[in-house]
Structure formats: structure tokens, C-alpha cells
N, C-alpha and C positions, 0 to 999 in steps of 0.2 A: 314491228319496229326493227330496222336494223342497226347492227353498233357494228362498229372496226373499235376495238378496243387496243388500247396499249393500257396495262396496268401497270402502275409506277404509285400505288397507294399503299403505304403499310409503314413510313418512315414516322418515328416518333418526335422529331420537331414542330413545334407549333404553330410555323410560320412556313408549312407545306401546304398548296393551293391544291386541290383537284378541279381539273377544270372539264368540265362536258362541254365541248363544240360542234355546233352542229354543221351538218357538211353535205355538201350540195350534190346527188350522186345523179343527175340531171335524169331522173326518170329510169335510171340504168335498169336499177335492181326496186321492186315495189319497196313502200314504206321508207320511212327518215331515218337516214345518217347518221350517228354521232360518234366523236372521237372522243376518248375519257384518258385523262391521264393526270400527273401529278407533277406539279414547276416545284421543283427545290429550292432551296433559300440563295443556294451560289453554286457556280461551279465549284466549289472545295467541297459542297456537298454530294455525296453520293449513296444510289440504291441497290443495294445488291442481294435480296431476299422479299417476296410477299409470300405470306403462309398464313395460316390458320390453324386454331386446334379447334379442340372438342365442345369446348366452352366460352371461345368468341370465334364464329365461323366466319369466312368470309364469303358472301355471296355475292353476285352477279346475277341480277336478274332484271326481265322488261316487263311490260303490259303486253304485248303480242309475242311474237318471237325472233331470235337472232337470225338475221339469213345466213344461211352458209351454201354458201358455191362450191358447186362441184368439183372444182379444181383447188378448192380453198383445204385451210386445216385450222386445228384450236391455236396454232401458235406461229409465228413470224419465223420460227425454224425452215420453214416450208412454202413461205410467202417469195418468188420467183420473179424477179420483175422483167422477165422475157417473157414471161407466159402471161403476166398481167396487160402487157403488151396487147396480145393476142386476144384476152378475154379478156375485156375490160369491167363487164361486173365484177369481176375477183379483186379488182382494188377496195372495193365495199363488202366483202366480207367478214365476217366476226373474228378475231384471234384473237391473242391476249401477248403479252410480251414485257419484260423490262430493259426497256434501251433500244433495243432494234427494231426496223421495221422491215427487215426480210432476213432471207437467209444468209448474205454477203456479208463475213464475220461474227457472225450470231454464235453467242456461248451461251444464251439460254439452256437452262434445267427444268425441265417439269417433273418433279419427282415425286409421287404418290398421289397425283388428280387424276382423278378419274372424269374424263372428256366425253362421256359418250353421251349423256343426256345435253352440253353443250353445241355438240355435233349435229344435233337431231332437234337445234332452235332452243331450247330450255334454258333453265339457269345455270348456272356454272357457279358448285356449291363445293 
């Protein structure tokens, strides 16, 4: 299975949606699509942290595994849209992100996840 993730789940209101949408990657890259993410209650609302500790973790995980493209990475930090241009599987690769979806003003922080079994299709724990 492959996911393009945007994470935007962690907000404690109770009238915060997550929504899984599936998305049509016309045969690009093998396996289904889906984009995951979280609609706030209003724009007055905003997200600025998802984290986990020890004793509610947060995972990410599928039935098969995430694709990652070569040219791709774990986070929208890194996501080029000249070069998605060029490689067009790379719009259907897995990252993860709050708010952005490429590099072009991204103040994303990933501080203290460990990406590597992510990288390599897995869950992202």
C-alpha cells in the first residue's frame, strides 16, 4: 500500500476530522494511494506539534508497505516540486508533514524520530 501522508493529527478538540482520501496515482507507482490528514474546526484553529511519548505512542503503519521513491524523503522538508516535475512517481511518495506540502517555506521540525525503518517501507513509530 502506498500513503503520501500529511500528519496534522494530535490536536485535542473534539471536533477535529481525520480524513483518509484515496488518490488516484494512475498506475504511476504499484499499490493505492492515500492522503491522511486532519480539517480543524476553523481557520482560528491551529497545529503546531504532533508527538508521542512512551506510554501513548504514535504509529503509522499499513498492511504492505509505504512506497518510497528514490528521490523522495520522510518529510515535505525535501519534497521539490521541479523535480516532482521530472519524476512524477515522487508526487506519490510517503512523507509526513504539518502544514506543508514541499519545501517552499517549510518550518517543519522533526526532532527526535527516528526515520529509518520509515524509509525502508515500515511503520513509522
Amino acid at each position: 500500500m502506498t500513503a503520501a501522508l500529511m500528519m496534522g493529527f494530535g490536536a485535542t478538540a473534539s471536533n477535529v476530522e481525520l480524513v483518509v482520501e484515496a488518490v488516484d496515482n494512475n498506475g504511476t507507482v504499484p499499490g493505492n494511494t492515500y492522503r491522511v490528514y486532519a480539517v480543524l474546526p476553523s481557520a482560528q484553529h491551529s497545529l503546531h506539534a504532533v508527538f508521542a511519548a512512551e506510554d501513548h505512542v504514535l504509529n503509522v503503519a499499513t498492511t504492505g508497505s509505504f512506497f518510497q521513491h528514490q528521490y523522495g524523503s520522510y518529510s515535505s522538508l525535501d519534497i521539490n516540486e521541479s523535480i516532482v516535475a521530472m519524476e512524477p512517481g515522487l508526487a506519490f511518495d510517503s512523507w509526513v508533514t504539518v502544514g506543508a506540502k514541499n519545501s517552499e517555506d517549510n518550518n517543519l521540525w522533526t526532532i527526535g524520530v527516528d526515520y529509518n525503518n520509515f524509509l525502508a517501507g515500515q511503520e513509522l513509530t
